[in-house]
Structures are given as structure tokens and as C-alpha cells.
LOKOL-210375 format. One record per residue (C-alpha): residue in three letters; x, y, z. Coordinates in pm, whole numbers, plus 50000, padded with zeros to 5 digits. Example, Ala and Ser with C-alpha at 12.3 -4.5 7.8 and 13.67 -1.06 7.14 Angstrom:
ALA512304955050780;SER513674989450714;
// end
This chain:
UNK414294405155867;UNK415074395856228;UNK417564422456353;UNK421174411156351;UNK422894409656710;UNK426124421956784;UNK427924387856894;UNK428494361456664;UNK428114334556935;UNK424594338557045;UNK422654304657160;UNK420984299956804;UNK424274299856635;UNK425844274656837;UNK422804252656857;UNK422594259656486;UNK426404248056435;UNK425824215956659;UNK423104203756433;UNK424964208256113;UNK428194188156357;UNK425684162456349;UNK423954155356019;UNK427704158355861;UNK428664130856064;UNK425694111356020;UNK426634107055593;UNK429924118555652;UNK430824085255890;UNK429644059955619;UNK431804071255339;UNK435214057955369;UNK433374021955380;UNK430714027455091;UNK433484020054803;UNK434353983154958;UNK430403975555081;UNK429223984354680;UNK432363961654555;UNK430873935754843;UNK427723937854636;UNK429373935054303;UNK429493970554211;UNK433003971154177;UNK432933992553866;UNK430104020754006;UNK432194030354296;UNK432284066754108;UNK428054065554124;UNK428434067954490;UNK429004103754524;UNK427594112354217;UNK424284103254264;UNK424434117054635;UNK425594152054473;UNK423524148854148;UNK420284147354384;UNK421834174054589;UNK422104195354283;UNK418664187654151;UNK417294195654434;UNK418834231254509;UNK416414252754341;UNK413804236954533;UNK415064246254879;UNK415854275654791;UNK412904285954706;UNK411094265754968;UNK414044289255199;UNK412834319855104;UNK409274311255150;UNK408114285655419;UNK411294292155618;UNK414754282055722;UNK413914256256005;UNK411294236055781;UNK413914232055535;UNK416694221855747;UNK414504193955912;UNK413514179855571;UNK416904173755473;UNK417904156455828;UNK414594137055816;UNK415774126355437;UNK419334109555623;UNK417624095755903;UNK415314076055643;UNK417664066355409;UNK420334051455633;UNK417814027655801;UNK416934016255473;UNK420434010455384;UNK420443975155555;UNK416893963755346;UNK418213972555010;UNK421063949254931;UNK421023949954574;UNK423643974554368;UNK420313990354223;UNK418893994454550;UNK422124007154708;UNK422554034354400;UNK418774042554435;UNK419574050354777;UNK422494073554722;UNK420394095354527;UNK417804098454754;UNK420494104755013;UNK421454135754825;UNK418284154754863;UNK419674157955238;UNK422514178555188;UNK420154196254912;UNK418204212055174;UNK420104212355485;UNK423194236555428;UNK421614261955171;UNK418664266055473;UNK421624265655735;UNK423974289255547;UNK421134314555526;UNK419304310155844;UNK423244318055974;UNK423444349955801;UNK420234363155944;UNK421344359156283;UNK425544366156268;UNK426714403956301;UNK427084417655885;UNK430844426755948;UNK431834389356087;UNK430194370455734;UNK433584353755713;UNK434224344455997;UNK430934333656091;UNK430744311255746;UNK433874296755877;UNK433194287656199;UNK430194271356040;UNK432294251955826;UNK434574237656128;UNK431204224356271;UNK430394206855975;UNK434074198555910;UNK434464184256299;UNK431494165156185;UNK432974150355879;UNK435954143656143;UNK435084129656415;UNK432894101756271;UNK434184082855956;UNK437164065056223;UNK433774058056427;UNK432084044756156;UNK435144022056041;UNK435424011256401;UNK431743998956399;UNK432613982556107;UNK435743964156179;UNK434213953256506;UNK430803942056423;UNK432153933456059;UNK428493944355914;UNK427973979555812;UNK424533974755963;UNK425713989556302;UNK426934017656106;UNK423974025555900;UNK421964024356259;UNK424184049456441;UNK424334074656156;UNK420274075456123;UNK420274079056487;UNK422644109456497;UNK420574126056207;UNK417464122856470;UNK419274142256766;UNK420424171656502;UNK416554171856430;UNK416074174956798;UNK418164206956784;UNK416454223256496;UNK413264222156623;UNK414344247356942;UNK415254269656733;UNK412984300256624;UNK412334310156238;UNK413914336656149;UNK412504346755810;UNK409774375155839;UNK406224359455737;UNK406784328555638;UNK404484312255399;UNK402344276455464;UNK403644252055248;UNK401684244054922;UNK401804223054655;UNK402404251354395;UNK405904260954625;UNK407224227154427;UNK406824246354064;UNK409854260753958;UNK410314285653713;UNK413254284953465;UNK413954323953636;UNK414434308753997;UNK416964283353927;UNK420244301253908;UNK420154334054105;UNK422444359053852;UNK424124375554140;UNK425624346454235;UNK427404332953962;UNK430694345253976;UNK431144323254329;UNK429544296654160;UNK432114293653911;UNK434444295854128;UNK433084266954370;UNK432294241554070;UNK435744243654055;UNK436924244554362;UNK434584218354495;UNK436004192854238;UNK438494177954467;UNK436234168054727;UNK434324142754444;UNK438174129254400;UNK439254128154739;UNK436224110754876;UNK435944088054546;UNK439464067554500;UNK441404076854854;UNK439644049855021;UNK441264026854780;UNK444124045154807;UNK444124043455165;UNK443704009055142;UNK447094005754877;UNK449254019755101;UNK448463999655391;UNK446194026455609;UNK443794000955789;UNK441254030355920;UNK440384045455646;UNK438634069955824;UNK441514084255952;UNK442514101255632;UNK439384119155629;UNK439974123756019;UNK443294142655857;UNK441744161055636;UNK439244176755794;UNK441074184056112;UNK443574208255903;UNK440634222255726;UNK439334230956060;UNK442344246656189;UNK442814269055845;UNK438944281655923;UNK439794297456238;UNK441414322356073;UNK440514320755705;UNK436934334855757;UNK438534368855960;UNK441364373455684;UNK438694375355424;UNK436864402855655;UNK440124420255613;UNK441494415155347;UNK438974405355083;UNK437204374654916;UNK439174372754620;UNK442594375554736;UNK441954346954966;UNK440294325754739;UNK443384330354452;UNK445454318054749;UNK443564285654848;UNK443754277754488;UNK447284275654423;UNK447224258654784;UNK444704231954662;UNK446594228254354;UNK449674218054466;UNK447984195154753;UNK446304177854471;UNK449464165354321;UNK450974159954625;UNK448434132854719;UNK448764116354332;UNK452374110054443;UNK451814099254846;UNK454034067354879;UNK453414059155194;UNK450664064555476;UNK452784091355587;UNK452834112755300;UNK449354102955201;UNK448494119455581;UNK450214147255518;UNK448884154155155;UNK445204151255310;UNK446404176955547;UNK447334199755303;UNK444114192755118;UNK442044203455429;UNK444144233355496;UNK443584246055184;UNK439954242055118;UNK439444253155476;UNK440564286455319;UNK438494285855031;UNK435474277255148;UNK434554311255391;UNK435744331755168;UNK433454314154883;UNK430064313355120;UNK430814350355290;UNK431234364354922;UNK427704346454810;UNK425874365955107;UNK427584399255052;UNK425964401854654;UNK422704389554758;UNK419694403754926;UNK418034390955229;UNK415084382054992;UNK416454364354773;UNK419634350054992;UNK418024315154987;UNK418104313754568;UNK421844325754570;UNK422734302654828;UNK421144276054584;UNK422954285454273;UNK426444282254453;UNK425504247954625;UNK424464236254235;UNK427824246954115;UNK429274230154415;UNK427654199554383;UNK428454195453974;UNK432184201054054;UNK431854172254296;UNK430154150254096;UNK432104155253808;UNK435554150254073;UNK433784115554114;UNK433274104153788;UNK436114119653621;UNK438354107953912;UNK436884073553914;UNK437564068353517;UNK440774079353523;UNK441604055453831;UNK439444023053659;UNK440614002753986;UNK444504009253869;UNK446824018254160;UNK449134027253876;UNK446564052353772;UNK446504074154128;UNK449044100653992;UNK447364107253661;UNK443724115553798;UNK445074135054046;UNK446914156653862;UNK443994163553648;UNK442164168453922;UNK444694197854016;UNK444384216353667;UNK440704216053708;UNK440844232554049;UNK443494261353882;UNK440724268853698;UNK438874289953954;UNK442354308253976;UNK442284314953625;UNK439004327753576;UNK439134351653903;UNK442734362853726;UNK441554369453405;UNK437604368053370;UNK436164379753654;UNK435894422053699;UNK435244431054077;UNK432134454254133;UNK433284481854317;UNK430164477454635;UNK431374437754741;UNK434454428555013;UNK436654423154743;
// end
């Protein structure tokens, strides 16, 4: 394996974190208006399909890039999954059907399938082994500034060219310029492998890496409230009279960013666990916090909370994942994580979107569910879960 420099900010890393500031924008910016465009189409009743699908493709696809990770290379596997958003959103506009528009979210998902597990391990070959936190986080705040800085843009385009056409254009063109920057960067795998057709079989062995569970449990729980938040705040947004949707996400991950600056060093210090059992509680009590927003004040500030708390989590969860796995087989674990990860959001989605079933009324109940699931990774690292004595604990 390449050998690791001493500084955390070297040119690949920051060229590495400006891609992945890129491709999250370029799906990130279309979500706060996907839930309206599908009920434009008369899909009213599938809005909780739209992130499903994406994740449930995302999922499926996880063993495969792993693999494909630990054997053609990180870079390969990175471009696929931008190439797979810069496709999709230009065919966005041609498929106006709710059939064609749910097809499309599942193809969609293979992006994020291959993109972060080849990022989050192409990162740890290059960061410094004592700064794994803090390098995961500051990761994280590039994809989070992503998911930031674009959904108001993409709500803008809307609003002003009333067409999500405009927006479907931009985002596909953003996912080609993060391609741009992935192809300057050099592989950093040792002898990579040519691609063949037999990389594509997967046996039932390299699905789940075993090392890797316990962090997996933890994010399929975890992870649920993303499938909520990004499944029924729109509508919520809309409710309580917030015009730019995109702003609550704007909210969100903004404070999310901010907890990563120093989220990803307290785990170097003070261990993975502790951390984690903190966010938790933290994400717990945002959860119901949002259920009962009454205004667009308190809905802002709830979203804040949100992203301050899984801005915790989330270092903590990816820095743990590369300290029990080998460099060999860092790809697979990184895999079995992002699988968890995308379940617990899909299942957010759906469960979030049943228990809604278009009722304002309804806000309070799924997100109070939604807060009892995410105590569950609490719960198991309290009671279940038996620390090895050779991990940052």
C-alpha cells in the first residue's frame, strides 16, 4: 500500500474532497423538489419510492464496488458512480412518466453505490493512521457543504425557470467537473487488476465483511433519519410556510458541518464509542424536536440540531470501520457499513412516508418513531456490543 504521509491536507485529499463537494451536490440539489415534481406526475402516493429506490440500488450495489475497490482500484470506481449521475439526470427530462421517473431513481442509486465506499477508502490510504477521525470528518463536511450549498440553488432554478429541466441540466453538469477531478488523481491501490467480466460474480462470502458489523449496526440505525428527513420535510417545509425548501437542508447540513470540525479529533481522543452513544441521544431528541416544529423557526432550528448531531456520528462511525479492517480488504468493510447505511435510509423513507400518508396531522407521530429507531444504536452499543481490546474505543 502507498505509504501514508504525515499531513492530512496533501493535494490528493483536497482534490479528493472537492470531487465528493461536487457529486453530493449534483443529487443532493434535486431533492427538496423531487416530492412535488413526482406529485406533478401523479405520484402523489410514491413520494416514499424516491429515496428508497435511490438507496435500495445503492445497497444492492455495495458488494459490487467493493469488490471492484479492492481489485481494479479506487479511481475507476469513483468515476463509475459520477458517470452513473451525470447520465441519469440528463435523462430525467425524457422520462416523464411515474414509471420512468422511479426507474430512474434506482438507477440513480448505483452512484452513491460506488462513489463514497471508493472515496472513503482511497481517503484512508492517503490520510496519516492517527488523524482517521478527523480526516473521515473533514470528508464528510465536503460532502455535507455539497449537500448545502446546492438544494437552495436547485430550488432557485426551479422557481425561476418554473421547469425542473434547468435543474436536472446543472446537476449532470456538476457530476462531469467532479469527474474532471478524479481523473488527476493517481491510484493508490498496489497492483491493481484489469477489469473482467468475472470481477461482477459475487460470492455469498464477499458481501458482508464480518469485521465490520458492529458499525454497521450501528449506522442502519443511525442512518434512519436521513430517509425521514429527506422524505416528508419537504412537505413539511412546505406546511409551515418555508418557500425554499432547500434552505432546510441548507440548515441542516451547515450545523452538521460545523459539529465535524471537531467531532472527527474528539473521537481520535477520546474513542469511537463514547462519541457515537453521544450523537445518539443528540439525534434522538432532534428527532422529536422536528415532529413538533410549529413554525419555520423551530423547524430551522430542529434541522440544525439534526445536522449537529449526525455530524458527530458520522466520523466516529467511518474512522471506527477503517480501524477493524485491513488495507486488503478495507474496500469490502467499507461496503458492508454503506449496506447497513443505505437499509436504515430506505427503511426512514418508507416507514416515514406511511406513517405521514400526506397527513400534516401525522408529522409528530413518524417522527417520534423515527427517534426510537435511532436509540437503537444506543442500546445495542450499551448493552450488546463488547469492545475488543486492539480498536480506538
Amino acid at each position: 500500500m502507498t505509504e501514508k504521509p504525515k499531513s492530512l491536507f496533501t493535494t490528493p485529499f483536497i482534490l479528493l474532497c472537492l470531487s465528493h463537494l461536487l457529486f453530493a451536490g449534483s443529487f443532493n440539489m434535486m431533492v427538496p423538489e423531487l416530492p412535488a415534481y413526482l406529485t406533478s406526475l401523479g405520484g402523489e402516493d410514491y413520494k416514499g419510492w424516491i429515496i428508497a429506490l435511490f438507496t435500495l440500488s445503492a445497497g444492492l450495489s455495495r458488494p459490487i464496488s467493493g469488490k471492484l475497490t479492492d481489485t481494479i482500484g479506487r479511481i475507476p470506481v469513483m468515476v463509475i458512480g459520477t458517470l452513473v449521475c451525470v447520465v441519469c439526470s440528463l435523462l430525467y427530462p425524457l422520462l416523464t412518466t411515474v414509471a420512468g421517473f422511479l426507474f430512474l431513481r434506482f438507477l440513480h442509486g448505483f452512484s452513491t453505490g460506488f462513489k463514497p465506499t471508493a472515496a472513503v477508502a482511497f481517503a484512508a490510504d492517503i490520510m496519516p493512521t492517527h488523524r482517521r477521525g478527523e480526516g473521515m470528518g473533514i470528508l464528510g463536511i465536503s460532502m455535507n457543504i455539497g449537500a448545502s450549498m446546492f438544494p437552495p440553488i436547485g430550488s432557485y432554478l426551479v422557481n425561476k425557470y418554473e421547469s425542473l429541466d434547468m435543474l436536472f441540466y446543472i446537476s449532470s453538469f456538476i457530476a462531469f467537473i467532479s469527474i474532471g477531478i478524479l481523473i488527476t488523481l493517481k491510484e493508490t491501490l498496489d497492483e491493481p487488476q484489469k477489469f473482467k467480466p468475472s470481477l461482477l460474480k459475487i460470492k455469498s462470502n464477499e458481501i458482508i465483511e464480518p469485521t465490520a458489523l458492529p458499525p454497521a449496526i450501528v449506522a442502519l440505525f443511525v442512518y434512519s433519519c436521513f430517509g425521514v428527513l429527506l422524505t416528508i420535510t419537504p412537505d413539511q417545509s412546505e406546511y409551515l410556510g418555508l418557500e425554499n425548501k432547500g434552505l432546510l437542508f441548507t440548515t441542516f447540513t451547515i450545523a452538521s458541518v460545523l459539529s465535524r470540525f471537531v467531532a472527527g479529533k474528539t473521537s481520535d481522543r477520546y474513542g469511537r464509542i463514547i462519541v457515537i452513544k453521544t450523537a445518539v441521544v443528540c439525534i434522538f431528541i432532534s428527532l422529536i424536536m422536528l415532529g413538533y416544529a410549529y413554525d419555520t423557526t423551530s423547524l430551522m432550528i430542529a434541522s440544525a440540531c439534526l445536522g449537529f448531531s449526525t455530524g458527530i456520528a458520522s466520523p466516529a462511525v467511518f474512522a471506527w470501520v477503517i480501524d477493524i479492517s485491513t488495507d486488503e480488504r478495507r474496500g469490502r468493510a467499507m461496503a458492508t457499513v454503506y449496506i447497513a447505511l443505505e437499509v436504515g435510509i430506505g427503511f426512514g423513507a418508507l416507514s416515514s412516508a406511511w406513517l405521514y400518508d400526506n397527513n400534516d396531522a401525522n408529522f409528530p407521530f413518524a417522527f417520534s418513531m423515527a427517534a426510537l429507531f435511532a436509540l437503537m444504536a444506543g442500546v445495542y452499543l450499551q448493552f450488546f456490543y463488547k469492545e475488543p481490546n486492539n480498536t480506538i474505543t
